[in-house]
N, C-alpha and C positions, 0 to 999 in steps of 0.2 A: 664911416657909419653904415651899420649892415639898413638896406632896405630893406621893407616884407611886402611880398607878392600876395594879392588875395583871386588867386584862382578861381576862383567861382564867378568875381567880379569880370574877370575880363572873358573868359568863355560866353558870360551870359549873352555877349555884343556877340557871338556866333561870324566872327570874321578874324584873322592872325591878326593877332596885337606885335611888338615889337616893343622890348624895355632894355635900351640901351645902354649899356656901361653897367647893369643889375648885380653880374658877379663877378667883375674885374678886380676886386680884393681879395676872390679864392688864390690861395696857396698855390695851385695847378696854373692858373693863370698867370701868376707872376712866372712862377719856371719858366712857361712857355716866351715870357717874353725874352728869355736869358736863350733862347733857342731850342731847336727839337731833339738836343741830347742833354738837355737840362729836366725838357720835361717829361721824356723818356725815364730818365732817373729817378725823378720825383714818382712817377707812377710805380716803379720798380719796389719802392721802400715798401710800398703796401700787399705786395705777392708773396705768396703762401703756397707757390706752387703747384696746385690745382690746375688742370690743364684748360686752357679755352679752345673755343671753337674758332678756329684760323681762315678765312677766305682770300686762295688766291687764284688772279686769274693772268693767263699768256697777258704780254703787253698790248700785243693788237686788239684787244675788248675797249684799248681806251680810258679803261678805268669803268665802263660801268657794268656791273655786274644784274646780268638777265641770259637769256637761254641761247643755247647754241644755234646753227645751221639748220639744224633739223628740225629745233622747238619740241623737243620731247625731252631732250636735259640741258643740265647750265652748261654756261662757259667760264666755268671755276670749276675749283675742287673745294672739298670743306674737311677739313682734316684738323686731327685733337692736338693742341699745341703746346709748348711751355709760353708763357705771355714775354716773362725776359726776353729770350732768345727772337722771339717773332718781333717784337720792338726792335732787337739790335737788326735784323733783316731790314725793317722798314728804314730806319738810318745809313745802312753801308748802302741803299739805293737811294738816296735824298734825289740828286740832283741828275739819276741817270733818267734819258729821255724813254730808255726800251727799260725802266726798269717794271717787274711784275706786277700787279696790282694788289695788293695788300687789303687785307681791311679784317678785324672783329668787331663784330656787330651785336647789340644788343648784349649785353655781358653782364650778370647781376652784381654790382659794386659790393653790396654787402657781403656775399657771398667768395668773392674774387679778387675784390682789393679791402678788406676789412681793415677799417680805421679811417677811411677816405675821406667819409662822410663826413667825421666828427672833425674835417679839418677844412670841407669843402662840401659846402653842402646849404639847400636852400630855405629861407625864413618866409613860409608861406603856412596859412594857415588853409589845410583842403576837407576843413569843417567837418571830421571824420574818418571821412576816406582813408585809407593808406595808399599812399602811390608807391609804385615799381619806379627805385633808382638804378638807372641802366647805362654805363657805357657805351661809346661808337671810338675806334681807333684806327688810323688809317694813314695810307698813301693819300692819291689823289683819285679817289673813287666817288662812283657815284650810284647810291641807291636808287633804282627805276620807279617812276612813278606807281604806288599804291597809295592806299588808306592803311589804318587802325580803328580797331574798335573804340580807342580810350581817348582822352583828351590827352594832351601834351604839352609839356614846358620842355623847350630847348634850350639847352645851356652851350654857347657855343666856347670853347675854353682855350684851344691850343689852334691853331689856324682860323684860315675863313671858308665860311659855308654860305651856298646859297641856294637859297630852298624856292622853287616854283611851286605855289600852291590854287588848286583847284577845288572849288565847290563842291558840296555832293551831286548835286545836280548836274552837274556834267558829266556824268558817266558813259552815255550813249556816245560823247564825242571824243572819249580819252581811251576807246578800243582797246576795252580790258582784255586778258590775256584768257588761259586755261584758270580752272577752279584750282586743278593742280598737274604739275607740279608747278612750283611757285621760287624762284630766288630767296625767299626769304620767310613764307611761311603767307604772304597774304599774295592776293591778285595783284597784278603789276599792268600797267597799261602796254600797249604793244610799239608807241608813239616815243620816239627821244626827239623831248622837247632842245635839244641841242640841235640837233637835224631834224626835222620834220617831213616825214615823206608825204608830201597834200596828195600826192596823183592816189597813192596807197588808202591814206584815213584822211579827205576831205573836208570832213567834219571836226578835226582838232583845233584848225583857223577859230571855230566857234572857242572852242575852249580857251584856248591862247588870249584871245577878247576880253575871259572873264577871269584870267590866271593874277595872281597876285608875287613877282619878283621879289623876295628881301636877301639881303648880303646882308652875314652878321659877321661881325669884328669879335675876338676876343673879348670875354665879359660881356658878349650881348645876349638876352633872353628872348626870342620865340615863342609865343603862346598860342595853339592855335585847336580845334575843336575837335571832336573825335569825328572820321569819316569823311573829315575834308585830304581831299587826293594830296598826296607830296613827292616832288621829286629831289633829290637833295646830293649837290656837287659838293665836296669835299676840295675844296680850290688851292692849299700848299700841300709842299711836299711831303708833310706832318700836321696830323690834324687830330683832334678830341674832341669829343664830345658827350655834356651828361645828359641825359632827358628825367623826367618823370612824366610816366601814363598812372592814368587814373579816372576814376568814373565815380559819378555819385549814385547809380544804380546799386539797390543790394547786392550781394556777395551770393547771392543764394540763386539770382536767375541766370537765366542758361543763355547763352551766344546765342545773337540773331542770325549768323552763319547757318547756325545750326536749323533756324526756322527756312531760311532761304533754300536750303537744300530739300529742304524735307516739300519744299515747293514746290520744285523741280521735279520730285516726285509725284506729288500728287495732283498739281495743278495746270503746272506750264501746255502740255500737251492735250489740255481740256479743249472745247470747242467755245471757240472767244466768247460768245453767248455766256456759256457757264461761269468762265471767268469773269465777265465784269460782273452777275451776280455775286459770285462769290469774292469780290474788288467789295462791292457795297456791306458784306457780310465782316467784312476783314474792319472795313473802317467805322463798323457800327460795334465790334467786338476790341480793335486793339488800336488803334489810330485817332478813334475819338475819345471824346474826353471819356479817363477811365471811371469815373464813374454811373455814366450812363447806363451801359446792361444793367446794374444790379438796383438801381435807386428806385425802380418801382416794384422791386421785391421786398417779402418779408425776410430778414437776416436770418431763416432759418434755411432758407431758400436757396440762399446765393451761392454757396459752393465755389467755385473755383474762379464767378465773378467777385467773388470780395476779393478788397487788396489782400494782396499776398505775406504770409510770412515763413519763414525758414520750416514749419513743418507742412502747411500747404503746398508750398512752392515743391517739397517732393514727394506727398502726396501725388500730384499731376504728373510729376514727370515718372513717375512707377506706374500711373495710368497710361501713359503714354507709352512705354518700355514696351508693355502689354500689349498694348493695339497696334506696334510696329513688328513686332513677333507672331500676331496670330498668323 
């Protein structure tokens, strides 16, 4: 009997939920239990060719992939692949101890295995949204601790994963890395919660205190918030997995990335004074309740404090374009 996930319901608890056995009757999942040249096959049927983006790194990285010696590039390469062929690589090294580290990451299903979905794929309703259905394939790798903007379900389908996850709030103690360059497109901590070097970052012990451990088994679901940190082992010698990101935010506003930098610019190097006034200006304009600026104005008044809609929303940002260019 299919389950249906209500994604809104369990984000709302703003903590990783875990929904065990959820999609152990996808099609991919059964393969996988027949082993990792059953479900190497099975993913096969659904390629069209299209080259993906292949990550691999020497064996001595361990498996996880983040920057080299120097910290100014990785310790992989990323190079445009056939997906067959990079599958049958990852099998002809199952079981080698020096074999490479493998892995394709984030991989649009629709896109890359077309017809997937319609044979594996999940019963939630995300009251609007459309979520990004994405691929992970892999050795025995492991994504370095970052965030995401979006929320996420994990689907863990072909091996077992286990994912150490971190609050927003810990940030200061999980010694994020450079803005860029980045492993994988977001900030990564500088900390491997597998070895922790305390003389190094002292302050992870804190975070370690508030981390939450889950090991999922084939057919397990993960559901866990956008911006809570994760780091995510990839633990047999074949492993899959499907996610959906997704936000209930309009489609129309712009990355908070995007404000953070622009912070950096304008703000960070200010004289603390000014910043905590401008601390109080931020949380009276974007952090308190958003109706406040504008409800003791007349609606002819409000301008860019009224809620937002798709032609507002780039009005501002053409004002904005403007004032970064003068």
């Amino acid at each position: 009997m299919t389950r249906t996930l209500d994604p809104a319901l369990l984000i709302a608890r703003q903590r990783p939920v875990v929904v065990r056995g959820l999609v152990r009757d996808w099609p991919i999942v059964r393969a996988g239990r027949d082993g990792p040249a059953a479900a190497a096959a099975y993913l096969k049927r659904f390629y069209r060719s299209a080259p993906v983006v292949g990550y691999t790194g020497d064996p001595t990285i361990g498996g996880r992939f983040f920057y080299d010696a120097s910290g100014t590039a990785m310790n992989f390469t990323a190079t445009r692949v056939a997906l067959d062929a990079y599958l049958d690589r990852i099998l002809a090294t199952l079981d080698a101890f020096d074999a490479p580290a493998r892995y394709v990451g984030s991989t649009d299903l629709d896109t890359y295995l077309p017809g997937f979905r319609a044979e594996n794929d999940l019963a939630a309703d995300f009251d609007g949204a459309t979520p990004l259905a994405s691929i992970w394939i892999g050795n025995r790798t492991t994504a370095a601790t970052h965030f995401d903007m979006s929320n996420n379900i994990a689907c863990c389908v072909v091996g077992r994963r286990r994912f150490t996850l971190f609050p927003p709030e810990q940030i200061a103690n999980l010694y994020p890395g450079p803005l860029e360059p980045t492993p994988g497109g977001q900030v990564v901590s500088m900390v491997d919660p597998r070895a922790p070097d305390f003389a190094r970052y002292p302050r992870f012990a804190e975070a370690l205190a508030s981390a939450e451990v889950i090991e999922l088994e084939p057919g397990d679901v993960l559901v866990y918030p956008a911006l809570w940190w994760h780091n995510v082992e990839a633990l047999d010698g074949f492993n899959v997995l499907v996610n959906y990101w997704w936000n209930m935010a309009p489609r129309f506003m712009d990355s908070p990335m995007n404000t953070v930098l622009h912070g950096l610019l304008s703000l960070r190097d200010r004289p603390d004074s000014e910043k905590q006034a401008w601390r109080a200006l931020f949380d009276y304009y974007v952090f308190g309740p958003a109706e406040r600026p504008a409800e003791h104005l007349p609606e002819p008044m409000r301008g860019a404090l009224a809620p937002l809609t798709d032609l507002s929303a780039r009005r501002l940002r053409a004002q904005l374009v403007q004032r970064l260019n003068r």
